[in-house]
C-alpha positions in Angstrom: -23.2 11.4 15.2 -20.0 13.2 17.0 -16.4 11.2 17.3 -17.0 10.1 20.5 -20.6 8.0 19.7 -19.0 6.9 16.9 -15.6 5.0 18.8 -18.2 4.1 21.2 -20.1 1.9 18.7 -17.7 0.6 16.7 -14.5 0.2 18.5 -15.0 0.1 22.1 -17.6 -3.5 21.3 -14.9 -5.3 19.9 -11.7 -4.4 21.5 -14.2 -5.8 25.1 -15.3 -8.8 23.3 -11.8 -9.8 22.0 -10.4 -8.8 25.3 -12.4 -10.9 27.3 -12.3 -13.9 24.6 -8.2 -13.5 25.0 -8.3 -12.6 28.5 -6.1 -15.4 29.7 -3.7 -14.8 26.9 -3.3 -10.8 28.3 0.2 -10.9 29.2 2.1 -7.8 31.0 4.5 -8.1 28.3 1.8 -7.9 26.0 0.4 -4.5 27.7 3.8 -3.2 27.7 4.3 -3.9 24.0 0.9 -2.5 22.9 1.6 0.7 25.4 4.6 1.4 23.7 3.1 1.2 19.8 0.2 3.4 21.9 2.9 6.4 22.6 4.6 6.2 19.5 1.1 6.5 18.0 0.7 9.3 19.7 4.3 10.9 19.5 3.9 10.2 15.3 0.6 11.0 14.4 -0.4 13.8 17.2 1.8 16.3 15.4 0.8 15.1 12.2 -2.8 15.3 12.5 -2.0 19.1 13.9 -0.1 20.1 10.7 -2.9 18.8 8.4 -5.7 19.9 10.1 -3.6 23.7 9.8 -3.0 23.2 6.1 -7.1 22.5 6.1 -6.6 18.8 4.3 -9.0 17.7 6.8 -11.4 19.4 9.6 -13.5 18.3 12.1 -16.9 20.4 12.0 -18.2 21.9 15.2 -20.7 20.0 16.6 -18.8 16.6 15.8 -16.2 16.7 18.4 -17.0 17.0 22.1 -14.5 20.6 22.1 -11.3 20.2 23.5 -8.3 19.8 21.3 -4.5 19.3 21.7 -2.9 21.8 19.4 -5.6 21.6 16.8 -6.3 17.7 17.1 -9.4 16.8 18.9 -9.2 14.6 21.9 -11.8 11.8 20.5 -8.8 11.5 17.6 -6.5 10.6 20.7 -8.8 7.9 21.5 -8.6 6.7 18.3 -5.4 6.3 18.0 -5.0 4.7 21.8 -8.4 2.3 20.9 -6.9 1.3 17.2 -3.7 0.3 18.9 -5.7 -1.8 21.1 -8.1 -3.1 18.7 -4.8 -4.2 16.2 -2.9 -6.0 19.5 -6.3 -8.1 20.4 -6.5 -8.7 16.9 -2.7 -9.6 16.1 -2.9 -11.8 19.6 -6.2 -13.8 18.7 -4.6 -14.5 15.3 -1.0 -15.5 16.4 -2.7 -19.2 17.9 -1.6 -20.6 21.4 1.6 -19.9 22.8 4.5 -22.1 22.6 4.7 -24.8 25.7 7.8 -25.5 27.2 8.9 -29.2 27.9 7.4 -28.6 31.6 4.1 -28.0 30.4 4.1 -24.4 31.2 3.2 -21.7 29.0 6.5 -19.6 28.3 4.3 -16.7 27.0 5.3 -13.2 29.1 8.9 -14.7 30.3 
C-alpha cells in the first residue's frame, strides 16, 4: 500500500464525515485557526522530517511514495500533516459541545 492509499483510507473518511456532521458549526474563524496550526505544521515539522530522513532514522522505500519530495520529505507526508491538522480541529470542535448563546438568541460562535 503507498502513503497516498493509505491517507486516502483512513484519514480522508473521517475528516468528511466529521466535517459534514459539524458542517454548520464550520466557522471562518475556525478555518483560519486550523490554517494557521496547518503552516506552523508545516514550517516545524517540514525541516524536521528533512533532517531525519538525512540522518537515515526513518526512510520511505521506493515504491511507497508517489515520487516527488520537498528537500527529502515526500509530498504524501505534507498531506499528512495538513489532513492530521484537520482531522484534530473536527475532532477538538465536535468535542468542545454547542457554542455559547448570547441573550439574543444568536450564536456568538465566529464574532
Amino acid at each position: 500500500m503507498t502513503y497516498a492509499i493509505f491517507l486516502l483510507l483512513f484519514l480522508v473518511p473521517p475528516i468528511v464525515v466529521l466535517a459534514w456532521w459539524q458542517r454548520r458549526r464550520i466557522t471562518r474563524t475556525w478555518m483560519v485557526g486550523v490554517a494557521a496550526v496547518m503552516g506552523l505544521a508545516v514550517v516545524y515539522t517540514g525541516p524536521w522530517d528533512h533532517f531525519i530522513i538525512e540522518q537515515g532514522v526513518w526512510s520511505y522505500p521506493p515504491g511507497r511514495i508517489i515520487g516527488p519530495t520537498i528537500g527529502k520529505v515526500p509530498i504524501e507526508e505534507y498531506g499528512f500533516f495538513l489532513l492530521q491538522v484537520t482531522f484534530t480541529g473536527l475532532v477538538l470542535l465536535t468535542l468542545s459541545g454547542r457554542a455559547p448563546r448570547s441573550s439574543s438568541g444568536q450564536s456568538n460562535e465566529g464574532r
